[in-house]
PyMOL Python script that loads the backbone (N, CA, C, O; Angstrom):
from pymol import cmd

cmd.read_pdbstr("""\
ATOM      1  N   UNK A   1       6.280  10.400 -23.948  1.00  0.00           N
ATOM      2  CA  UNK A   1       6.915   9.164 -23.541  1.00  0.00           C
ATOM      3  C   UNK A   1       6.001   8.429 -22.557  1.00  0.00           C
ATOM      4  O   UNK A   1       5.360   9.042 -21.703  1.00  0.00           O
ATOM      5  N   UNK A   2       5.947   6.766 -22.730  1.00  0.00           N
ATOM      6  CA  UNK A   2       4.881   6.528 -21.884  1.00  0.00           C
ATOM      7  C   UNK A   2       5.751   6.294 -20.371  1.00  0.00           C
ATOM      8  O   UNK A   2       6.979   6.341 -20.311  1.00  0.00           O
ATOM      9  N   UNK A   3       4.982   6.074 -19.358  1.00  0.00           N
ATOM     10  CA  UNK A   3       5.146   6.107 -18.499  1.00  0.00           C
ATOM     11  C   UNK A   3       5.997   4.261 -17.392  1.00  0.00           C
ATOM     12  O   UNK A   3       5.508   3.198 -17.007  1.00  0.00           O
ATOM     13  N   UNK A   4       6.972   4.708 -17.354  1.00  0.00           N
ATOM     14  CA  UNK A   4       7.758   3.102 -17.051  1.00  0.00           C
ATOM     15  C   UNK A   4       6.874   2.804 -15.798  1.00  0.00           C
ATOM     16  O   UNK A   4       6.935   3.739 -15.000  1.00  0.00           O
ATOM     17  N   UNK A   5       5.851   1.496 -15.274  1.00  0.00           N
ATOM     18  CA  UNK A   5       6.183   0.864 -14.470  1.00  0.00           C
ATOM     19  C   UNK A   5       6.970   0.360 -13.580  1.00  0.00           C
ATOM     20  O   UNK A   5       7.754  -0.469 -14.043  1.00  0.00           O
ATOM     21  N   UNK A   6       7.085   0.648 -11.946  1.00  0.00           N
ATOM     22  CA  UNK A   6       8.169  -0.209 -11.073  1.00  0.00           C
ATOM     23  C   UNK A   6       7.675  -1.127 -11.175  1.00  0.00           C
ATOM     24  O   UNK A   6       6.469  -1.347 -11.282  1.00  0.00           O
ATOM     25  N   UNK A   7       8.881  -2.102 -11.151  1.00  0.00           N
ATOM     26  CA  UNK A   7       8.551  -3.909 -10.751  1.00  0.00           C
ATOM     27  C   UNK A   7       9.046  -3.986  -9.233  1.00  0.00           C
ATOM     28  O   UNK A   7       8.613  -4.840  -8.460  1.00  0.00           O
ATOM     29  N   UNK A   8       9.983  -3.030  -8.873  1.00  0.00           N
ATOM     30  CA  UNK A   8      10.288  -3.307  -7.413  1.00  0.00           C
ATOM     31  C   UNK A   8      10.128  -1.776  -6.443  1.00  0.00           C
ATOM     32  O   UNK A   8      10.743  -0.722  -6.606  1.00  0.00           O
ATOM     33  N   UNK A   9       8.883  -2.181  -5.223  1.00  0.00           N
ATOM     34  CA  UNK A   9       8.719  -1.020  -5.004  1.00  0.00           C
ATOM     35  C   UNK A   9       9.418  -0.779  -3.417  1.00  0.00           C
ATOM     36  O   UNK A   9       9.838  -1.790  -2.855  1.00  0.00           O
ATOM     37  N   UNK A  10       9.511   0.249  -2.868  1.00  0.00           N
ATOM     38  CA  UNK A  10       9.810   0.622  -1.560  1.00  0.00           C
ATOM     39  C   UNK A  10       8.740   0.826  -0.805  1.00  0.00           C
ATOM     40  O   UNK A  10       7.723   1.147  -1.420  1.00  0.00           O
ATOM     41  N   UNK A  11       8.672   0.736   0.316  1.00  0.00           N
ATOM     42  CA  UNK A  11       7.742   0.758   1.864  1.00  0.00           C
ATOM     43  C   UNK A  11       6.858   2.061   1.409  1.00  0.00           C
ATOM     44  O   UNK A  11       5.649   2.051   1.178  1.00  0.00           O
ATOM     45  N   UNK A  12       7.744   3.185   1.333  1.00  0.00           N
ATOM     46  CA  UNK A  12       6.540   4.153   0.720  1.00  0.00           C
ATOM     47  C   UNK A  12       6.170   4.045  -0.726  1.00  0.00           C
ATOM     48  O   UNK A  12       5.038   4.457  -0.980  1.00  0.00           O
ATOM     49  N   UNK A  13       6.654   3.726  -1.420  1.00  0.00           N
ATOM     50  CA  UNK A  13       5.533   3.772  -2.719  1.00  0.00           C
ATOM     51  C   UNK A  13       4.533   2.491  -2.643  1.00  0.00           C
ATOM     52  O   UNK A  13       3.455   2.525  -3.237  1.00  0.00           O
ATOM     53  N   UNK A  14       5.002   1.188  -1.769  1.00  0.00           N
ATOM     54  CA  UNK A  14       3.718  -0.363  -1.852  1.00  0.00           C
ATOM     55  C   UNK A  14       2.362   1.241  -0.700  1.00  0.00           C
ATOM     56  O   UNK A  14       1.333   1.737  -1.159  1.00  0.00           O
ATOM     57  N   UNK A  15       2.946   1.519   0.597  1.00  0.00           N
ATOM     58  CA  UNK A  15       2.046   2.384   0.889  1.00  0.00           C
ATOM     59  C   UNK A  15       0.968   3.190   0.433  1.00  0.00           C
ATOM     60  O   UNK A  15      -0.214   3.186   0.775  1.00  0.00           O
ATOM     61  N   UNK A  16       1.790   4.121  -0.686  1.00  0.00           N
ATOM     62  CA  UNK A  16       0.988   4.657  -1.510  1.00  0.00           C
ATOM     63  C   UNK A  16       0.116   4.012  -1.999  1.00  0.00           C
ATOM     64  O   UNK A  16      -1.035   4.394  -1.790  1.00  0.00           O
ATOM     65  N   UNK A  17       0.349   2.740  -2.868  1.00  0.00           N
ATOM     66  CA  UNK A  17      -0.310   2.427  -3.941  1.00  0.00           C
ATOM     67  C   UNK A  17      -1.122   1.643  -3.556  1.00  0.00           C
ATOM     68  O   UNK A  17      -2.155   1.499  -4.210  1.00  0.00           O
ATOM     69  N   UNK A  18      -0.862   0.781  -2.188  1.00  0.00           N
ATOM     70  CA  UNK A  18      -2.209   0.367  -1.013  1.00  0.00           C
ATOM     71  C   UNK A  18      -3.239   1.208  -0.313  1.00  0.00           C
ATOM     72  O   UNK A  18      -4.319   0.745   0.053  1.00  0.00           O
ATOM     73  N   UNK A  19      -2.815   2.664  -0.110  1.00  0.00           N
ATOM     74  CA  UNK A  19      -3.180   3.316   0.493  1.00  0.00           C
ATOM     75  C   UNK A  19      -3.651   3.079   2.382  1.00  0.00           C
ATOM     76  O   UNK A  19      -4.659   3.335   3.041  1.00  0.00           O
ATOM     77  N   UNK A  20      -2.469   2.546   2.653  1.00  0.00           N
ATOM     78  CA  UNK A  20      -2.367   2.613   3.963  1.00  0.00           C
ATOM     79  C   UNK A  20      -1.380   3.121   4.618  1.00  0.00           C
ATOM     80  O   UNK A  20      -0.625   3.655   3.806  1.00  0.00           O
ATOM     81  N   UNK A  21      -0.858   3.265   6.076  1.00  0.00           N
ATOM     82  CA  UNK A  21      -0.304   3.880   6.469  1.00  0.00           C
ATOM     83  C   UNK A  21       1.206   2.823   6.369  1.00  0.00           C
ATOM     84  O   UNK A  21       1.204   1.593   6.322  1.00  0.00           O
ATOM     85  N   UNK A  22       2.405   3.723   6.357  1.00  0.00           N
ATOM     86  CA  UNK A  22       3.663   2.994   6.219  1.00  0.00           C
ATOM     87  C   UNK A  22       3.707   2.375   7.670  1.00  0.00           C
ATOM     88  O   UNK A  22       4.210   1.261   7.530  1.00  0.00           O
ATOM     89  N   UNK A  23       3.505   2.518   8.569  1.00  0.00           N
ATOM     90  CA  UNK A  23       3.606   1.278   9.953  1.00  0.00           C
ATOM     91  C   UNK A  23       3.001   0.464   9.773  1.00  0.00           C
ATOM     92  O   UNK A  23       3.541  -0.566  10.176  1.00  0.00           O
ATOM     93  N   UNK A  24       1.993   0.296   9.307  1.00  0.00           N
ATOM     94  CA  UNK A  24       0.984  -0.753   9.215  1.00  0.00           C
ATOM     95  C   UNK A  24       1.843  -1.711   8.259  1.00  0.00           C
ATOM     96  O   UNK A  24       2.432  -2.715   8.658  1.00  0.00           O
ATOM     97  N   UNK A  25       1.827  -1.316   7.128  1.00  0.00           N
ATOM     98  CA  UNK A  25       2.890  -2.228   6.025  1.00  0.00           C
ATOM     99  C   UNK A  25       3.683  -2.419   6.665  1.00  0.00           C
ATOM    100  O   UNK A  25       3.751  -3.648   6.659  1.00  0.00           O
ATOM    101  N   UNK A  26       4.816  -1.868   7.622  1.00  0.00           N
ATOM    102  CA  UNK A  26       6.741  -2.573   8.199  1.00  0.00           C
ATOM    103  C   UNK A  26       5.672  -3.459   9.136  1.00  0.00           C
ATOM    104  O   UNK A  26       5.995  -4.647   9.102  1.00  0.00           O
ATOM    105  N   UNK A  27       4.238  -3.163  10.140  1.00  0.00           N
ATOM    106  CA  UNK A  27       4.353  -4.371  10.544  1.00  0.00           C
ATOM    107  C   UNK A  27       3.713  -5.489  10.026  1.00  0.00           C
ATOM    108  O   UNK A  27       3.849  -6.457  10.774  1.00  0.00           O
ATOM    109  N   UNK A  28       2.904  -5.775   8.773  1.00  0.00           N
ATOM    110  CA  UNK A  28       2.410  -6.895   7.732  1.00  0.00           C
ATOM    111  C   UNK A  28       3.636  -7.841   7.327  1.00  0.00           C
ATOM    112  O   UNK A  28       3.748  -9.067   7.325  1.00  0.00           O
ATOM    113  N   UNK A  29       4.806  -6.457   6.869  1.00  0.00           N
ATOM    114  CA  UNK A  29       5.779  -7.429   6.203  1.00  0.00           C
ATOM    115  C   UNK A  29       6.886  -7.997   7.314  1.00  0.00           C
ATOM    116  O   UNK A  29       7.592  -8.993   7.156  1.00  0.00           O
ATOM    117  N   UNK A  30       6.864  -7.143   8.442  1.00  0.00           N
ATOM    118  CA  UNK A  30       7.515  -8.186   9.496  1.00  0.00           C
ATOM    119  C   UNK A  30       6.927  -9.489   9.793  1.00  0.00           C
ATOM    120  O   UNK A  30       7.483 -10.480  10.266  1.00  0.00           O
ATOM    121  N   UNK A  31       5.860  -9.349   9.482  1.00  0.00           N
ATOM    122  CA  UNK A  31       5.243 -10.593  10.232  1.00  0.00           C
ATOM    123  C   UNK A  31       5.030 -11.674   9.325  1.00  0.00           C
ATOM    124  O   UNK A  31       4.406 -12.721   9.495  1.00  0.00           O
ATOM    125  N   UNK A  32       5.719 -11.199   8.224  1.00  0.00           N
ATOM    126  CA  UNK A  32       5.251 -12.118   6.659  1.00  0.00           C
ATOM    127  C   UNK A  32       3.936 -11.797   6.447  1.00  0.00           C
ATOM    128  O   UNK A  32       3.862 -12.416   5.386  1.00  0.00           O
ATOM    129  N   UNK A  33       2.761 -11.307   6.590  1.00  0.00           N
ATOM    130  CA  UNK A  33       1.583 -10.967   6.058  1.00  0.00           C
ATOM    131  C   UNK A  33       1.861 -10.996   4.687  1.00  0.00           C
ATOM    132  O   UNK A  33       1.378 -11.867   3.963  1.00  0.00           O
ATOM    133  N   UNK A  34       2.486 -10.251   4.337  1.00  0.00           N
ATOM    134  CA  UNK A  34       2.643  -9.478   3.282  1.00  0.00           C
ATOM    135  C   UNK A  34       3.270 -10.211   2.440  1.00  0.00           C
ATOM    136  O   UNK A  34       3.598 -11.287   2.940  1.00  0.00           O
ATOM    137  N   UNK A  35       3.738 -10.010   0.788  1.00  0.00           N
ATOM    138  CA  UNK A  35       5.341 -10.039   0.269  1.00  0.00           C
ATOM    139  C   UNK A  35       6.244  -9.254   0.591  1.00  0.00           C
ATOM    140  O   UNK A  35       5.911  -8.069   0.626  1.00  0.00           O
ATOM    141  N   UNK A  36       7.488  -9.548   0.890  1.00  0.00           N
ATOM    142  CA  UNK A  36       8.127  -8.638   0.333  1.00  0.00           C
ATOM    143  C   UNK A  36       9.737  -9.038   0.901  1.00  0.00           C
ATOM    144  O   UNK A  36       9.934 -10.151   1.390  1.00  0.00           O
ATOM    145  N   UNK A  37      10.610  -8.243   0.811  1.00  0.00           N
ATOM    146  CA  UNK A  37      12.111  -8.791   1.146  1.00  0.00           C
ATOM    147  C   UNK A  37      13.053  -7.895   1.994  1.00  0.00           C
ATOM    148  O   UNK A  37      13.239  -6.724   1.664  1.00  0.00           O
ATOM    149  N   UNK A  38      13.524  -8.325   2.856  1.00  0.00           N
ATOM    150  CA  UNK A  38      14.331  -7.048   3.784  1.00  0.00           C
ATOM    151  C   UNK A  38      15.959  -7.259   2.553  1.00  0.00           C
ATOM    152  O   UNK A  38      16.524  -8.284   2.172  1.00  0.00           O
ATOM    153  N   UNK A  39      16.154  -6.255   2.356  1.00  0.00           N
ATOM    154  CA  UNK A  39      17.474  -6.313   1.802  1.00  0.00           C
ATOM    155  C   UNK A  39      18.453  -5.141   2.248  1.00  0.00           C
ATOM    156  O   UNK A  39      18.489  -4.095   1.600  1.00  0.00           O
ATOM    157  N   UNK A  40      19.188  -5.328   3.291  1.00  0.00           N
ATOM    158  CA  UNK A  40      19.888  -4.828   4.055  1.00  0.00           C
ATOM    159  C   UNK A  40      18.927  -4.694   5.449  1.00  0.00           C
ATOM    160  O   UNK A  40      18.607  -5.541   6.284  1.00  0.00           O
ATOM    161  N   UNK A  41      18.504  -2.769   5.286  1.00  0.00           N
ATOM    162  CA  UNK A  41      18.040  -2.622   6.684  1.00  0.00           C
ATOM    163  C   UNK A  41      16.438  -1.920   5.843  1.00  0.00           C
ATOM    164  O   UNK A  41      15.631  -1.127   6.326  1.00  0.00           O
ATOM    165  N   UNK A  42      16.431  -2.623   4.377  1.00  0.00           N
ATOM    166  CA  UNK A  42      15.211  -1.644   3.747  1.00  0.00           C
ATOM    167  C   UNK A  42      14.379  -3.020   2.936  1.00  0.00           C
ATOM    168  O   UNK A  42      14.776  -4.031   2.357  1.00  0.00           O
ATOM    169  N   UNK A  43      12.999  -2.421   3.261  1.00  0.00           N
ATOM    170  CA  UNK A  43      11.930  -3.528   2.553  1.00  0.00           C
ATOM    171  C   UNK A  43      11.954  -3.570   1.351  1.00  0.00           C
ATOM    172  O   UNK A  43      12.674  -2.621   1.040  1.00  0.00           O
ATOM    173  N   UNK A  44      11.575  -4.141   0.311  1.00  0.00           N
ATOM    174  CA  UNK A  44      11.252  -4.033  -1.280  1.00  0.00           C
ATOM    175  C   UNK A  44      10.437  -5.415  -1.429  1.00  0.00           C
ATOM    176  O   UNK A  44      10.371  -6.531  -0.915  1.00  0.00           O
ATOM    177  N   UNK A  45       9.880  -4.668  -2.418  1.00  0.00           N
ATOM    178  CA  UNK A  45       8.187  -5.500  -2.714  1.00  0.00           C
ATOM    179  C   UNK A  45       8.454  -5.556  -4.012  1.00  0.00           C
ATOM    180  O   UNK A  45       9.039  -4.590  -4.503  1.00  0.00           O
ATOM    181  N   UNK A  46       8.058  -6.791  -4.937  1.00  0.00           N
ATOM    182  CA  UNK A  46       7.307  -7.051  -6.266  1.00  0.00           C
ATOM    183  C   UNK A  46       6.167  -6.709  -6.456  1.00  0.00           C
ATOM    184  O   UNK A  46       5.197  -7.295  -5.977  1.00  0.00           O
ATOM    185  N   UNK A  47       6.109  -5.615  -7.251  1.00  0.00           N
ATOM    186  CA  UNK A  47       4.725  -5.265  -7.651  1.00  0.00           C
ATOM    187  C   UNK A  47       3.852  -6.396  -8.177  1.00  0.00           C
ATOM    188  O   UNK A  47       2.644  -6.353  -7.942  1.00  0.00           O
ATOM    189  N   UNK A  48       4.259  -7.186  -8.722  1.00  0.00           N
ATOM    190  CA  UNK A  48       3.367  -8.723  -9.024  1.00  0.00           C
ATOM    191  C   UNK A  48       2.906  -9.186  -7.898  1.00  0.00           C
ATOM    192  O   UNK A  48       1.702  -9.154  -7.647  1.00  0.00           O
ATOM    193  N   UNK A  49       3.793  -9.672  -7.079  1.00  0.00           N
ATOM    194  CA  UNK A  49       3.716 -10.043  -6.032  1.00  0.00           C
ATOM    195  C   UNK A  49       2.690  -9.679  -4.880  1.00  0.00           C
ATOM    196  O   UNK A  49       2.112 -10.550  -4.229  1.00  0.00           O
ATOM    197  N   UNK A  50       2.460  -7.913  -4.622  1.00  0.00           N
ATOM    198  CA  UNK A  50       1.591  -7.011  -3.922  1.00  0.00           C
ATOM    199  C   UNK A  50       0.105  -7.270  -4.809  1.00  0.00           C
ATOM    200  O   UNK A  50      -1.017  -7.391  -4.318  1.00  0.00           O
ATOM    201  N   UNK A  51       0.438  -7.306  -6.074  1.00  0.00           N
ATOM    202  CA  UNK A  51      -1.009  -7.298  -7.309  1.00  0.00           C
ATOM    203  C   UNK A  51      -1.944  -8.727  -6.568  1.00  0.00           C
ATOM    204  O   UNK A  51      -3.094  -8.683  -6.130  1.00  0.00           O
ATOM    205  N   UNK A  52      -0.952 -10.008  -6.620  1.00  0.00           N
ATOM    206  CA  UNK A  52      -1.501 -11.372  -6.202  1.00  0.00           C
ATOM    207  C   UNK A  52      -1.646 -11.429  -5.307  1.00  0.00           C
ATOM    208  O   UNK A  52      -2.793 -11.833  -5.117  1.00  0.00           O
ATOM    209  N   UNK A  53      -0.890 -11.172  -3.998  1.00  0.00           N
ATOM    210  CA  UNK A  53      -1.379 -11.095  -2.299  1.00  0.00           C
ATOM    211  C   UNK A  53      -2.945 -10.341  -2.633  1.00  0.00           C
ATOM    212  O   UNK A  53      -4.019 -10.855  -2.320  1.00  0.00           O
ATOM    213  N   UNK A  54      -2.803  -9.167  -3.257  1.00  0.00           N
ATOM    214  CA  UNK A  54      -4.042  -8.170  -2.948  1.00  0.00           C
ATOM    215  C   UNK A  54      -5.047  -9.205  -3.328  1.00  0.00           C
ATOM    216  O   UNK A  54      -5.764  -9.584  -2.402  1.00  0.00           O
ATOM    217  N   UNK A  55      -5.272  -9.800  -4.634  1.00  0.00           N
ATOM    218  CA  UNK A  55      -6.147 -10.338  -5.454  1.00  0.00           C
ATOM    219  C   UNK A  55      -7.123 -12.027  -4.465  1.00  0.00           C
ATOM    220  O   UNK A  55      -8.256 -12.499  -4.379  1.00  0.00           O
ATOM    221  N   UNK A  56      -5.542 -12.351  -3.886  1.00  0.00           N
ATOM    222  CA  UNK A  56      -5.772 -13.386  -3.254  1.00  0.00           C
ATOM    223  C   UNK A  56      -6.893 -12.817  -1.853  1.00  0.00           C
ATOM    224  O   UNK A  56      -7.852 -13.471  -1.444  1.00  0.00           O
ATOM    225  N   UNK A  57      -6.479 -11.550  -1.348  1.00  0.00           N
ATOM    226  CA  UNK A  57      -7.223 -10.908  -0.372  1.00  0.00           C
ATOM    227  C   UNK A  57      -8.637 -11.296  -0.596  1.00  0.00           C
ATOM    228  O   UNK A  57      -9.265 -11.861   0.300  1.00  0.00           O
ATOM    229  N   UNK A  58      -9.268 -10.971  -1.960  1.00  0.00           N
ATOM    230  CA  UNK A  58     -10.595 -10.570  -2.529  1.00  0.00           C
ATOM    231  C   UNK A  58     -10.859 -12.627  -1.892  1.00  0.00           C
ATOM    232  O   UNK A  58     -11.595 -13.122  -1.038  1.00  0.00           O
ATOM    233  N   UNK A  59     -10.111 -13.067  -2.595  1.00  0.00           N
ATOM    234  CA  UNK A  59     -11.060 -15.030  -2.653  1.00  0.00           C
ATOM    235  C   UNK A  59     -11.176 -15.368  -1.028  1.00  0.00           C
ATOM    236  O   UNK A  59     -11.822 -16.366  -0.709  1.00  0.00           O
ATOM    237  N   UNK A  60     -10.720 -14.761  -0.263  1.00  0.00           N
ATOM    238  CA  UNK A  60     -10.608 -15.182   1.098  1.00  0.00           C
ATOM    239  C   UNK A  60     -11.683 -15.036   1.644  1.00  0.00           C
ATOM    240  O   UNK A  60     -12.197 -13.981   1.272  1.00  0.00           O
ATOM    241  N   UNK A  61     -12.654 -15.908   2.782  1.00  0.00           N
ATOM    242  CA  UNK A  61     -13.715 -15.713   2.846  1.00  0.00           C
ATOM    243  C   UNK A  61     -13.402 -14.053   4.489  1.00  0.00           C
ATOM    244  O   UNK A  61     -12.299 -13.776   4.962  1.00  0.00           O
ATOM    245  N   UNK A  62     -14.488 -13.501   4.811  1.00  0.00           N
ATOM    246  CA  UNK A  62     -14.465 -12.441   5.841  1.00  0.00           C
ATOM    247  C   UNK A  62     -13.786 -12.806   6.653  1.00  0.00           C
ATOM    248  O   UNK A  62     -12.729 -12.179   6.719  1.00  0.00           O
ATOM    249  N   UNK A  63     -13.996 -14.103   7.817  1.00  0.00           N
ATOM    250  CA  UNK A  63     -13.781 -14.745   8.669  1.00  0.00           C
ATOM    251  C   UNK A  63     -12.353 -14.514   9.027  1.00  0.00           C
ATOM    252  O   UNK A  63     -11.916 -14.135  10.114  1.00  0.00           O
ATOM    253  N   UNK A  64     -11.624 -14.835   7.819  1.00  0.00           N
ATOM    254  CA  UNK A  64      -9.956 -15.364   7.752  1.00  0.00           C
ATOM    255  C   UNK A  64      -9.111 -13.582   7.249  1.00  0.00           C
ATOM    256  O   UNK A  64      -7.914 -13.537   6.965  1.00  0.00           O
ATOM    257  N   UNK A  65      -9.745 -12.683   7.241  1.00  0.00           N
ATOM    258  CA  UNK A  65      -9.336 -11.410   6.883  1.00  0.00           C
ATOM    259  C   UNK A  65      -8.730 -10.239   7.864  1.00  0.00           C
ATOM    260  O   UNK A  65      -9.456  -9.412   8.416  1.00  0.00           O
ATOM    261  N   UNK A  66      -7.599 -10.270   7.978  1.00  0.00           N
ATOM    262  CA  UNK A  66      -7.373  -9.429   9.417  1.00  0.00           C
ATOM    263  C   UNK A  66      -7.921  -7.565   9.053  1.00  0.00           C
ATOM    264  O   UNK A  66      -7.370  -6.657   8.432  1.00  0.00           O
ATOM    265  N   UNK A  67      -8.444  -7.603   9.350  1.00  0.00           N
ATOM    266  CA  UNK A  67      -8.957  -6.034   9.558  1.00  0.00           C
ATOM    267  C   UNK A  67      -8.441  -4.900  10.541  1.00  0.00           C
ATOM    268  O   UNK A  67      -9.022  -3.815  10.507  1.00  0.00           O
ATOM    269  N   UNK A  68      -7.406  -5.084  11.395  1.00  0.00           N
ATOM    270  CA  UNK A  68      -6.690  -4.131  11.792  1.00  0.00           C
ATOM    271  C   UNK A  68      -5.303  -4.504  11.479  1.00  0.00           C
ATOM    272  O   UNK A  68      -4.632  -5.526  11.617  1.00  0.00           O
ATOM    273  N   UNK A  69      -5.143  -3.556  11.100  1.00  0.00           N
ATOM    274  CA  UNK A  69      -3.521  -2.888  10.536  1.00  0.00           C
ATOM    275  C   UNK A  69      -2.582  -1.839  11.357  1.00  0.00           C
ATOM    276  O   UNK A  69      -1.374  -1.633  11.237  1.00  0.00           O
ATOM    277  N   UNK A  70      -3.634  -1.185  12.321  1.00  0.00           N
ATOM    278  CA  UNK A  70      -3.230  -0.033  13.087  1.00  0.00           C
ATOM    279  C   UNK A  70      -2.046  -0.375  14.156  1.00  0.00           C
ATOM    280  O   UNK A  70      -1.596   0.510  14.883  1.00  0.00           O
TER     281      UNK A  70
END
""", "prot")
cmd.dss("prot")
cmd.show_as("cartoon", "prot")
cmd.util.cbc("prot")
cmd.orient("prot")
C-alpha cells in the first residue's frame, strides 16, 4: 500500500520534517515567521504551505534571512 501524505501537520512532525528544534518552530509561528494556525491551544501547518515558505526561503537574498532560531 502506498504511503498517504499529511496535508496538515503538527508542531512535531513540521519539526521533524524541517529538522529543527520544536521551540524554535512555537517561536517562528508565534511570531508569524512561519505558516501555520493556532486552533485551540495547538499549532497545525499546511504542508503546501511549509513546502512554499521553505522554497520562498531559497529566493531571499542572505541579508533578509534570520539565522537564529535558538
Amino acid at each position: 500500500m502506498a504511503e498517504q501524505t499529511i496535508e496538515v501537520m503538527t508542531i512535531r512532525e513540521v519539526s521533524t520534517y524541517l529538522r529543527i528544534p520544536q521551540s524554535s518552530l512555537y517561536k517562528l509561528a508565534q511570531e508569524g515567521k512561519i505558516p501555520g494556525k493556532k486552533v485551540g491551544r495547538h499549532w497545525r501547518f499546511h504542508r503546501a504551505a511549509i513546502d512554499d515558505w521553505l522554497k520562498g526561503l531559497a529566493t531571499e537574498t542572505p541579508d533578509k534571512i534570520e539565522t537564529s532560531y535558538a
